[in-house]
NUDRENRO-473988 format. One record per residue (C-alpha): residue number from 0; residue in three letters; x, y, z. Coordinates in steps of 0.001 Angstrom, whole numbers, always signed. Layout:
N
TORSE n res x y z
TORSE NUM Ala X Y Z
...
//
This chain:
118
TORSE n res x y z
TORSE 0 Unk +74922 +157769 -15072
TORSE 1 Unk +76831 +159533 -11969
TORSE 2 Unk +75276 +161666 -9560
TORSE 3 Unk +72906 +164381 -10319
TORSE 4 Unk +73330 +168129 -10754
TORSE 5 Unk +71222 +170388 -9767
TORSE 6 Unk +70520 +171189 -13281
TORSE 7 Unk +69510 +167937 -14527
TORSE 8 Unk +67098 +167854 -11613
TORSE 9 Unk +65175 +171376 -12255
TORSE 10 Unk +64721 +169447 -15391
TORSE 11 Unk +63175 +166421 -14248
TORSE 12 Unk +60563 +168630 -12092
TORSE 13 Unk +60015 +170568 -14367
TORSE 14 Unk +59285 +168040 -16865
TORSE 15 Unk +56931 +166134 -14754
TORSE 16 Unk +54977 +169379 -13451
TORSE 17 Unk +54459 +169805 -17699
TORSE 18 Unk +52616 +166365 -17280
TORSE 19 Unk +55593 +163834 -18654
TORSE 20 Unk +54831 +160318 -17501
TORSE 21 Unk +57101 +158860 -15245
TORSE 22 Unk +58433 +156387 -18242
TORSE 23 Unk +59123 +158887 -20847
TORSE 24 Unk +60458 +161361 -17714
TORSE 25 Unk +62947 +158193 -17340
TORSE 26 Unk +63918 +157989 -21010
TORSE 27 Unk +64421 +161267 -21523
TORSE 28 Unk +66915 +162241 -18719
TORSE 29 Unk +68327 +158508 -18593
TORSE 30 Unk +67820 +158043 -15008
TORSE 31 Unk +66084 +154996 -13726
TORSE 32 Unk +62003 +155758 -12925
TORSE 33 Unk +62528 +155575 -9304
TORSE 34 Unk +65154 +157542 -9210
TORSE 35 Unk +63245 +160254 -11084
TORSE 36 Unk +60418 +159707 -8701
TORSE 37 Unk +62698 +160717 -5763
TORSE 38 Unk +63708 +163551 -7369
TORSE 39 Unk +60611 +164773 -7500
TORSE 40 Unk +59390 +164025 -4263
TORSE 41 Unk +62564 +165934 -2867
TORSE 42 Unk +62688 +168542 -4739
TORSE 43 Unk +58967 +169573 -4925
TORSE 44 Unk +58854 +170734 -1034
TORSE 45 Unk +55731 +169848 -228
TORSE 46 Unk +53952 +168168 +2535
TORSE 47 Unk +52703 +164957 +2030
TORSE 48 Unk +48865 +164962 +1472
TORSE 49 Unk +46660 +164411 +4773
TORSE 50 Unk +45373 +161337 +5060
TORSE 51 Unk +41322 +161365 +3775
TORSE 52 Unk +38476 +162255 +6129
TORSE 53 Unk +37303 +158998 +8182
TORSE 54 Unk +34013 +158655 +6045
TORSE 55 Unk +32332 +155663 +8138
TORSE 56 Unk +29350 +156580 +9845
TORSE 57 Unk +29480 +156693 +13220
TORSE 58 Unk +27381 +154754 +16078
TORSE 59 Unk +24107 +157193 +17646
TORSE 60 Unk +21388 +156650 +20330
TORSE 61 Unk +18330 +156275 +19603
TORSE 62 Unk +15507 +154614 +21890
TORSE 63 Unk +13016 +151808 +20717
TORSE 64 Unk +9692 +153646 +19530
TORSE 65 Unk +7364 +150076 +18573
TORSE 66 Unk +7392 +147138 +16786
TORSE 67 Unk +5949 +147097 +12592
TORSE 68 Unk +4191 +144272 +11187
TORSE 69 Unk +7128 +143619 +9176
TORSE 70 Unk +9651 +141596 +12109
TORSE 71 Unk +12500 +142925 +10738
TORSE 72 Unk +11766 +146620 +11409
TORSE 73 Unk +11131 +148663 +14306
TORSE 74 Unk +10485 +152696 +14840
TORSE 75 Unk +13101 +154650 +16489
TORSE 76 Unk +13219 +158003 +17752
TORSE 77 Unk +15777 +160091 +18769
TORSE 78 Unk +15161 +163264 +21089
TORSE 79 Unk +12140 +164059 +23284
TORSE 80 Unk +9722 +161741 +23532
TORSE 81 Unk +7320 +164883 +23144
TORSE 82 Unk +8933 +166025 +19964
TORSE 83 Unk +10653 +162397 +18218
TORSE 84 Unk +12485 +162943 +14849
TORSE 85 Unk +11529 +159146 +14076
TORSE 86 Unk +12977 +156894 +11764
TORSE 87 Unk +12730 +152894 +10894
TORSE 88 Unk +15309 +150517 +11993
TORSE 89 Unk +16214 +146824 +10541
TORSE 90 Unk +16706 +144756 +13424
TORSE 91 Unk +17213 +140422 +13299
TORSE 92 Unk +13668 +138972 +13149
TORSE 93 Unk +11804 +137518 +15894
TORSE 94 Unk +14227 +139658 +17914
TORSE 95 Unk +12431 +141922 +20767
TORSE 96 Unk +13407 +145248 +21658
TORSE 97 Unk +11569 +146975 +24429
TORSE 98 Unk +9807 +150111 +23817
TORSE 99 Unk +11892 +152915 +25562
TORSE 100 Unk +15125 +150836 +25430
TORSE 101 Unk +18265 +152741 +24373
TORSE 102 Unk +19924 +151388 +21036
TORSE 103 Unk +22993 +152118 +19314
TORSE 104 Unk +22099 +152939 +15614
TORSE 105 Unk +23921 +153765 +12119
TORSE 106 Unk +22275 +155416 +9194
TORSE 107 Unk +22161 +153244 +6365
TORSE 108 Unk +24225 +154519 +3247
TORSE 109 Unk +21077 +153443 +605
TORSE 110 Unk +18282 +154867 +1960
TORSE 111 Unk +18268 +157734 +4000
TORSE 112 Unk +15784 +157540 +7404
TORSE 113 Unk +16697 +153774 +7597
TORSE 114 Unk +19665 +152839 +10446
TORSE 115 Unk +20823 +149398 +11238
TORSE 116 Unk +21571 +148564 +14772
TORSE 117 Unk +25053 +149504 +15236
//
């Protein structure tokens, strides 16, 4: 087929904003999918959707509280000393942090109150 008219592509839109899949939306008004696509896409004036929220957690401080029995976790705090919000941290075994020591932690997405080191 030739060029478009106007009319044929009010048609297409509106056919697709009915909920026509793009391969019957192509049968129908004999124009090739992409083609129909592009149509659309022009002629719909919108702005292209924002690109989704960074979801990855991101890096905190949190300072070295003591060492647990179990060598691959260690309590964390993060605050005041005099008032810690604490929390449990999986660390490499065999692996010593210092109590006090500033670490770089991230929240781990299974199990809240448990960060990794970062």
């Amino acid at each position: 087929m030739g060029k478009i008219t106007e009319e044929e592509e009010l048609k297409i839109v509106a056919l697709r904003e009915a909920g026509m899949s793009w391969a019957k939306l192509a049968a129908e008004s004999g124009y090739a999918r992409s083609t129909c696509q592009a149509v659309v896409k022009r002629m719909s004036g919108k702005p292209p959707p924002p690109p989704p929220p960074d979801l990855t957690p991101k890096p905190v401080e949190a300072r070295v509280l003591k060492a647990y029995p179990n060598p691959r976790l260690i309590g964390i705090y993060f605050g005041e000393r005099s008032d810690p919000e604490m929390a449990k941290c999986v660390v490499r075994p065999n692996f010593n942090y210092r109590p006090n020591s500033i670490i770089r932690v991230i929240e781990c997405e299974y199990e809240p109150g448990l960060y990794r080191i970062a």
